[in-house]
N, C-alpha and C positions, 0 to 999 in steps of 0.2 A: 270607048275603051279599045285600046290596041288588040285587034284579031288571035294573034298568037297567046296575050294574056288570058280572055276570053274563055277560049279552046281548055285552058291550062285548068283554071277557076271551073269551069263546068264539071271538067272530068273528076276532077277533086269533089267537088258537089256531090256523085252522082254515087262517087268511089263510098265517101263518108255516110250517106242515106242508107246507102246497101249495108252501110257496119253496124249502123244504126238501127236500122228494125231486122237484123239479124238472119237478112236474106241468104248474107254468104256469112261463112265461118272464118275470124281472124284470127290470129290467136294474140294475146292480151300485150305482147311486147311490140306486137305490130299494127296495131292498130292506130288510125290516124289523130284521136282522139284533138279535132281541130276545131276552131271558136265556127259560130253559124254566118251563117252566109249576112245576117244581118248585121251581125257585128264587125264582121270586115267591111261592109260596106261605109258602116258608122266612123269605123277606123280610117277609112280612107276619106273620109269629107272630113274628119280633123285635120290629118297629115296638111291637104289640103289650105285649111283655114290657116294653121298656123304657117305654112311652108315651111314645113319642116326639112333640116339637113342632115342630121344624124339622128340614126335608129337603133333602139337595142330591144331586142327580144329575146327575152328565155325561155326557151323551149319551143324548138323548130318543128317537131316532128316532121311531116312530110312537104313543108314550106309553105301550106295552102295559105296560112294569118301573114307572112312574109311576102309573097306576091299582091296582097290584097298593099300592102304598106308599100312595096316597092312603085305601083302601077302610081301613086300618090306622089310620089317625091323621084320621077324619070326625069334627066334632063337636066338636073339642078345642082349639077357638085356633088351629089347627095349620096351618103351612104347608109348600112343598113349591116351591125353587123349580130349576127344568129347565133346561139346556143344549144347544141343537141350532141347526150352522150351515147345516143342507139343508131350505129355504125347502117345498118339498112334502111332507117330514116333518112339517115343522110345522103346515101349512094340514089336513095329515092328523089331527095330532095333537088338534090346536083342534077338530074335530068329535067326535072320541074321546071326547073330554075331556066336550064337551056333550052328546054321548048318555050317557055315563057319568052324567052329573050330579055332575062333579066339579072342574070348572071353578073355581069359588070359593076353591079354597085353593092351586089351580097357578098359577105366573107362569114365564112362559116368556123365557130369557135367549136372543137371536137373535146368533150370531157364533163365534168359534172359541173352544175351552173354555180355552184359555189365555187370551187375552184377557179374558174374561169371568171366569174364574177371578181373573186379578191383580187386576180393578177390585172386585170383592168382596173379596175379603184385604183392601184397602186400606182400604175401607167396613166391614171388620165390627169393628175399634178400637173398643172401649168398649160395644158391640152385643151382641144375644141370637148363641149360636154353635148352630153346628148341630150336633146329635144323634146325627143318621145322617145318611152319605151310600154311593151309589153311583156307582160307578166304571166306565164301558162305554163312553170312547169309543177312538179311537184308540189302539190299543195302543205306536205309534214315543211317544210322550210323557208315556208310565201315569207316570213316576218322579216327572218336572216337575207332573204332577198331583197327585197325592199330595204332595208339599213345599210344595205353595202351598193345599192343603186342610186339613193338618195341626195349623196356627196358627188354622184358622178351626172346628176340631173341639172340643167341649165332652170338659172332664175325664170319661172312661165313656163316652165317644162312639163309636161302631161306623162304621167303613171296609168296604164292601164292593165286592170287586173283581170283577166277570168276567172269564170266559176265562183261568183260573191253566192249565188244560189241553188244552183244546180251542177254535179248529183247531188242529191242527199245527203252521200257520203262525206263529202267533205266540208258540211256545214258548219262544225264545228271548230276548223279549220280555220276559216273563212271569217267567222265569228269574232274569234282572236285576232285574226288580221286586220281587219276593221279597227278594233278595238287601239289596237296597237298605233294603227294609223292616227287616231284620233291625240294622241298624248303628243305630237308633234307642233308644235306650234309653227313652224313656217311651210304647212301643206292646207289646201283645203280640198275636201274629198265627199264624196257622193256614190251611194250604191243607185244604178241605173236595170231596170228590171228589163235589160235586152239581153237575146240570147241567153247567154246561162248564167247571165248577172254581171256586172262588170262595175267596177269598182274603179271611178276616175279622180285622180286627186293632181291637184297641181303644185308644182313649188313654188310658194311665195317670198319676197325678198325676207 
């Protein structure tokens, strides 16, 4: 792995453990609240397998899940574009991004993932579709997510969800999401008990 990503992915590591066992004090709109180190890692040997060339993720927070997907697809045409409507995530994220040295292939969508979601669906008619995407933000709207994602997923195209189990809190959530997924006929999907649960489905023809 490139030195500079590295550097970038630790610090993140070490920032989110601290959030985590409540070493330091964040307060709740700043906090990184980012997938575990193992599941980027998992994230990153798919990007891989598939060679993936377009990437959407919802919900950037501090770019930690974004670097882990970019380090994956360097090099290759490839792009990667991000969804985040908290204005100091992002000014955080945009330095990440430039220490990382991986700025070049992110573009960053500013506003609520619905919004931004529909005006892409609308835009991507007749357009390259995306490959992979990730799924992290707001859990009250995973379903509406995924329905306006779905149309914009390439045939083979991999969905990944955070949070299918962990917190607690949003099990219920998460439950329905599933469930939802399952009435689909051209997806097949699997709850994967990494990290805090991930929820991988693919588009079939």
């Amino acid at each position: 792995m490139n030195a500079d990503i590295s550097k970038v992915l630790e610090r993140l590591e070490k920032q989110s453990e601290l959030e985590k066992s409540r070493k330091i004090y964040v307060s709740p709109e700043d906090k990184m609240l980012a997938i575990t180190k193992e599941t980027g890692e998992l994230l990153n040997m798919i990007l891989r397998l598939k060679k993936a060339k377009n990437v959407l993720e919802v919900g950037m927070s501090t770019g930690y899940s974004t670097i882990w997907c970019a380090e994956a697809i360097m090099g290759k045409q490839s792009r990667i574009i991000t969804i985040e409507q908290n204005t100091n995530k992002i000014a955080r994220a945009e330095k990440n991004f430039k220490d990382a040295n991986v700025s070049q292939i992110i573009t960053i969508k500013s506003g609520t993932a619905k919004k931004v979601l529909s005006e892409l669906n609308q835009k991507s008619k007749n357009k390259e579709l995306f490959d992979f995407v990730l799924i992290d933000a707001d859990k009250e709207n995973v379903i509406d997510y995924f329905d306006l994602i779905l149309p914009m997923t390439s045939v083979g195209g991999v969905i990944v969800t955070d949070n299918m189990l962990y917190p607690e809190k949003y099990k219920e959530h998460m439950k329905k999401y599933a469930e939802h997924i399952k009435k689909h006929q051209n997806v097949h999907s699997i709850t994967l008990p990494i990290g805090n649960g991930e929820e991988f489905t693919i588009k079939l023809e």
